[in-house]
N, C-alpha and C positions, 0 to 999 in steps of 0.2 A: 504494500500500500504506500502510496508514496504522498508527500507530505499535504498536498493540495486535494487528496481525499478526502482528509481529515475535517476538511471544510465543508463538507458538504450535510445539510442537516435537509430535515422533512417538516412539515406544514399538515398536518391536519386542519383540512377544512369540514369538519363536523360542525365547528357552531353556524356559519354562515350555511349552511346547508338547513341547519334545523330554524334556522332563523326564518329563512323564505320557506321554507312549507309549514309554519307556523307549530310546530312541532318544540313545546320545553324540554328540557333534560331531564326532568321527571317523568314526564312522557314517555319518551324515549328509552328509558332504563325501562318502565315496564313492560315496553314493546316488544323490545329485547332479550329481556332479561339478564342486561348486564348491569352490573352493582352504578346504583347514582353516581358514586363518587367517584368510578372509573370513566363513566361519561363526560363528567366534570373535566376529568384528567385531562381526557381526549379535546375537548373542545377549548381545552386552555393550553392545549401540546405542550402538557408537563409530564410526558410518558417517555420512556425509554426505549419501551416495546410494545406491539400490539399483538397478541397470541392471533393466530389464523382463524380460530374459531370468533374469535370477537371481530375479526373485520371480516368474515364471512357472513357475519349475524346483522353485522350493520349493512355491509353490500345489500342482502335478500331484503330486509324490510326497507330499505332508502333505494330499493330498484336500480342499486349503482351494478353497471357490468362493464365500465373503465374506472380502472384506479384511480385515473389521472383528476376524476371528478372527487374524488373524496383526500387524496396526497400529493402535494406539489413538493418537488424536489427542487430545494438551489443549491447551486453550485457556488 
C-alpha cells in the first residue's frame, strides 16, 4: 500500500438518503432491524466498518443496487 492510499476514506451517505424519502433513524432501525445507535453511526460516518449483512439490509429496504448511491469514495 503505498502512502497516498492511506488517504483515501468513505462517505456514507445514509442520512441524506433518509432525509429525502423522509424516512428518521428510528424509523429506519426498525425497518431494518439494525440497532438505532448503529444507524446513528452510519449516518454521522463514525464507523470503521460496515458488516455485509448490515449494508445488505440497508441496500434491500433503500432499493439501492449501486453502491455508489449509498458510499462515495475520495481520494
Amino acid at each position: 500500500m503505498s502512502s497516498t492510499d492511506k488517504n483515501w476514506w468513505f462517505e456514507i451517505k445514509l442520512q441524506s438518503i433518509l432525509d429525502s424519502r423522509r424516512i428518521s433513524n428510528r424509523e429506519f432501525s426498525r425497518l431494518t432491524g439494525i440497532r438505532h445507535s448503529t444507524i446513528n453511526d452510519l449516518c454521522n460516518n463514525e464507523v470503521k466498518s460496515i458488516p455485509l449483512k448490515n449494508l445488505a439490509i440497508i441496500c434491500e429496504v433503500l432499493n439501492i443496487v449501486d453502491l455508489n448511491e449509498l458510499i462515495k469514495v475520495h481520494k
